[in-house]
N, C-alpha and C positions, 0 to 999 in steps of 0.2 A: 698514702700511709701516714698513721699521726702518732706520735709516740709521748705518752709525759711521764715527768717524775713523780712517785709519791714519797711525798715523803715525811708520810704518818708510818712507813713500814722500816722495821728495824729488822738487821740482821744476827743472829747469833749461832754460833761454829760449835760444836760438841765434836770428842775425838776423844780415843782412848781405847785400851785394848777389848776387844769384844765389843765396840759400841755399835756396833750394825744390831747384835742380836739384842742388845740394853734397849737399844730405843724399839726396836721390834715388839718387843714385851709391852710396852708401856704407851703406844700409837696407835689411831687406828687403820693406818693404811698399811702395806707390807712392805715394810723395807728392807727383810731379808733377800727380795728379790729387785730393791733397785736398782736403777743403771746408769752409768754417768751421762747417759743423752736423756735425762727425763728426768722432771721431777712431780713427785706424790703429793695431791692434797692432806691432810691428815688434819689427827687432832690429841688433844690432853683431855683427860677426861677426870671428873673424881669417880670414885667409887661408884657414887650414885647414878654417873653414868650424865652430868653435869659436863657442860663445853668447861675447860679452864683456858683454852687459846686452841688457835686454829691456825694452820700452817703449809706454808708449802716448803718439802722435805728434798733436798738433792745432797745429792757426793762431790764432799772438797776432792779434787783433782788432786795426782801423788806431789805436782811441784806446790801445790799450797799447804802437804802436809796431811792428807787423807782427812779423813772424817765427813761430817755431815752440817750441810750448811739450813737453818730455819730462818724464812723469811716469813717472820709473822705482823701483825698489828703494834707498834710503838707503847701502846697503855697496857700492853698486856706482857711487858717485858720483866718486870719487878716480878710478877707474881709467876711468870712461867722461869726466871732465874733461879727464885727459891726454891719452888720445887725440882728443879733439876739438879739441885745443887743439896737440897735434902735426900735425894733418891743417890746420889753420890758417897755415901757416909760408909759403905763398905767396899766400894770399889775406886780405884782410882782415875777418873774422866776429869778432862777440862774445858771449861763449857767457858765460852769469850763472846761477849759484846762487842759485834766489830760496828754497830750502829755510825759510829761518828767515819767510819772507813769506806762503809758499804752501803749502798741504796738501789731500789729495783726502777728501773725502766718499763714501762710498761709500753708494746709495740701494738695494733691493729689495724685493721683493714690493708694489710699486707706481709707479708711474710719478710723478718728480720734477717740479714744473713752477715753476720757477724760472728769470728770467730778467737776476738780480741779478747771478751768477757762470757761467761756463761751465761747464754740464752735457751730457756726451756720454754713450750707451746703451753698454754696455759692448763692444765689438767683438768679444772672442774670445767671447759666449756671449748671448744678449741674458736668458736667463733671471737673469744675472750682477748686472741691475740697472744702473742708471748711476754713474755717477762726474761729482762736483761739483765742482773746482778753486776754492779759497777761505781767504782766512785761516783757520789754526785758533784761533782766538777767535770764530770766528763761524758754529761749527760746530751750536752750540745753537739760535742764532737761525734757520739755514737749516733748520734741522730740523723746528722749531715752524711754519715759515712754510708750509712745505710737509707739516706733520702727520706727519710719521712720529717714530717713538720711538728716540731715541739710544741706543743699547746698546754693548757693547763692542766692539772690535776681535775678540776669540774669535768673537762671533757669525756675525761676516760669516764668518771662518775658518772656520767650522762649516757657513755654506750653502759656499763657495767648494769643500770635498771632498767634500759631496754633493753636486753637480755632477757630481764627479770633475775637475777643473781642476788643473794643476799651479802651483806656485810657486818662483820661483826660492829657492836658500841653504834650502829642506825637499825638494825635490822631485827635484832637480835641482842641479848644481854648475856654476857659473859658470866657465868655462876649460877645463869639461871636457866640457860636455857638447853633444852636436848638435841644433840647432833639432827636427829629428826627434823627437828623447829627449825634449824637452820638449812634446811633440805641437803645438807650433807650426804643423804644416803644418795641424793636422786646424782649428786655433782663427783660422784668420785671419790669421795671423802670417809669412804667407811670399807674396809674387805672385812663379807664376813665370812672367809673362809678359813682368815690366816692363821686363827689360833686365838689365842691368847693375849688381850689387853686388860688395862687398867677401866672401867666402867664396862666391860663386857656382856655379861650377863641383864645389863640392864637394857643394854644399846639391841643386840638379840630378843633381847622380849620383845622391843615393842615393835622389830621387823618381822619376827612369827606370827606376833598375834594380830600385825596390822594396826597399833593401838594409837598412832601418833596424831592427834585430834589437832592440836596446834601446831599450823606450819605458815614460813614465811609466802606469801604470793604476790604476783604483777597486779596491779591496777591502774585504769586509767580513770581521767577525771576532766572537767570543764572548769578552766578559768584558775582562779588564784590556787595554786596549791598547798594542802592542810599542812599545819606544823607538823615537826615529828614529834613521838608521842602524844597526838592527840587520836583520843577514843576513838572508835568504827563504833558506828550504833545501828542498832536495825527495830525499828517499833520499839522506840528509846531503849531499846537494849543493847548492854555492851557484848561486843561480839569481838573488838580486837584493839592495835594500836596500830598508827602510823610511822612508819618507817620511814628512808630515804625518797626524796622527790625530785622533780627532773622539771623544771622549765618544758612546755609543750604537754603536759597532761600527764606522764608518767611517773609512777612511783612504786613502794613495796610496800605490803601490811603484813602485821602478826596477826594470822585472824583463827579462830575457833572454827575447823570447817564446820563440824556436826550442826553449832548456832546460824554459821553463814548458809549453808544449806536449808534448814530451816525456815530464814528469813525468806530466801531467796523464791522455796516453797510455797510459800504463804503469800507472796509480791508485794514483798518489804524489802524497799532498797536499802542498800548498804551508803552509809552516809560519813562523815566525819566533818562534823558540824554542818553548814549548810551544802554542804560539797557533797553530790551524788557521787560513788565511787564502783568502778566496771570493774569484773573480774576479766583477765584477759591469759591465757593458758600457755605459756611455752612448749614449744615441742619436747623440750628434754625432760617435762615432769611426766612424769608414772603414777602417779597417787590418782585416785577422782578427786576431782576436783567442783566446788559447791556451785552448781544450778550451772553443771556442765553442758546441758544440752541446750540452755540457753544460752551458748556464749556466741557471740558473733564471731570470731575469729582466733586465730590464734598469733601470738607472735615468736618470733626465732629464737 
């Protein structure tokens, strides 16, 4: 079992009377029905139905003082403060930065069993491993106690895109891109039964009408692997960007299926610079996926 810290993720605690149903309203996972043994992928959304941060949602325990713990992305904490703290201006909620307090552990290839700090199973993928919510000073000690081997933050990077999982700020652009784009709908990250959020009506359209053209996916490739943010082209056409990369061949792209498809069609590889790049299909995705019946295989 190997477990490391990241610690690009911050922590921040909301709490306040009504705030199970507050955050309800404004989320896309349902947290009117969570539970303190589990926590919810979710997300902030604008209007238009735009990621503003992406999160994983659990319940402060009654001795830490109830409420709701979000363990999101570090760059994304200014701009999810503000608006939680503007959405604030007629009710009385206190929203804390425990960042410098709190950091997540992240555990896999074996199951954590610690019951010092709050440990949940990963929600968008259980293969994912859990995640430990803990001081980082006390990251060696949880690790020892539970026998797994500390390694770096690359590592877990390394299982997280052979998975094929995306990440926000490599994967995907924060403000721009649709919960879709980030395969949220496929990882957990969206109920669309619960009701009522903030970008709703948008994130709905485009799961009825099937409309989601741009989505993150796994690739593989030979040899040096391409920068991130560089072009996908196919018969010099652009068709995507490059994501996060993995030492051994693996990486993620943003890619335009209906273009990749196309390419694919026609028997124009998919390239990013001189790098021929493989579509390779997780079992967790549902969507079709481009020059599916030509894929050699699938990975987990």
């Amino acid at each position: 079992m190997k477990a490391s810290l990241l610690p690009d993720r911050g922590i921040v605690k909301f709490s306040g009377d009504d705030a199970r149903a507050f955050l309800n309203s404004l989320f896309t996972a349902n947290i009117s029905t969570l539970t303190a043994d589990e926590s919810r992928y979710s997300a902030l959304l604008t209007a238009q139905g735009k990621l503003i941060v992406d999160a994983f949602v659990s319940e402060a325990p009654a001795e830490k003082g109830e409420g709701f713990y979000f363990d999101m992305p570090k760059s994304q904490l200014p701009t999810f403060l503000a608006k939680m703290k503007g959405y604030n201006l007629r009710k009385k909620y206190l929203v804390e930065d425990l960042s410098e307090k709190l950091g997540i552990l992240a555990v896999w290839d074996g199951t954590a069993a610690t019951t010092k700090y709050p440990c949940h199973t990963d929600p968008r993928l259980a293969a994912l491993g859990q995640r430990i919510m803990l001081p980082p000073g006390e990251a060696a000690a949880v690790a020892a106690e539970i026998s797994a081997e500390l390694v770096p933050q690359d590592a877990f990077e390394a299982h997280r895109i052979a998975l094929g999982v995306p990440r926000g700020d490599l994967d995907f652009v924060y403000g721009d891109a649709f919960p879709h784009e980030a395969d949220m709908d496929q990882l957990h990250g969206i109920d669309f039964k619960k009701g009522c959020f903030v970008g709703q009506e948008v994130v709905q359209r485009m799961e009825r009408r099937n409309i989601a053209r741009t989505r993150v996916v796994p690739v593989t490739f030979d040899g040096v692997a391409p920068s991130a943010g560089a072009e996908v082209t196919a018969a010099e056409k652009t068709v995507g960007t490059i994501g996060s990369t993995v030492d051994g061949g693996r990486g993620l792209a943003l890619l335009r299926l209906d273009r990749a498809e196309d390419a694919l069609a026609a028997g124009h590889p998919l390239k990013a610079g001189d790098v021929t790049l493989r579509l390779v299909k997780p079992d967790w995705v549902q969507f079709p996926f481009p020059g599916e019946s030509k894929l050699e295989g699938k990975t987990a």
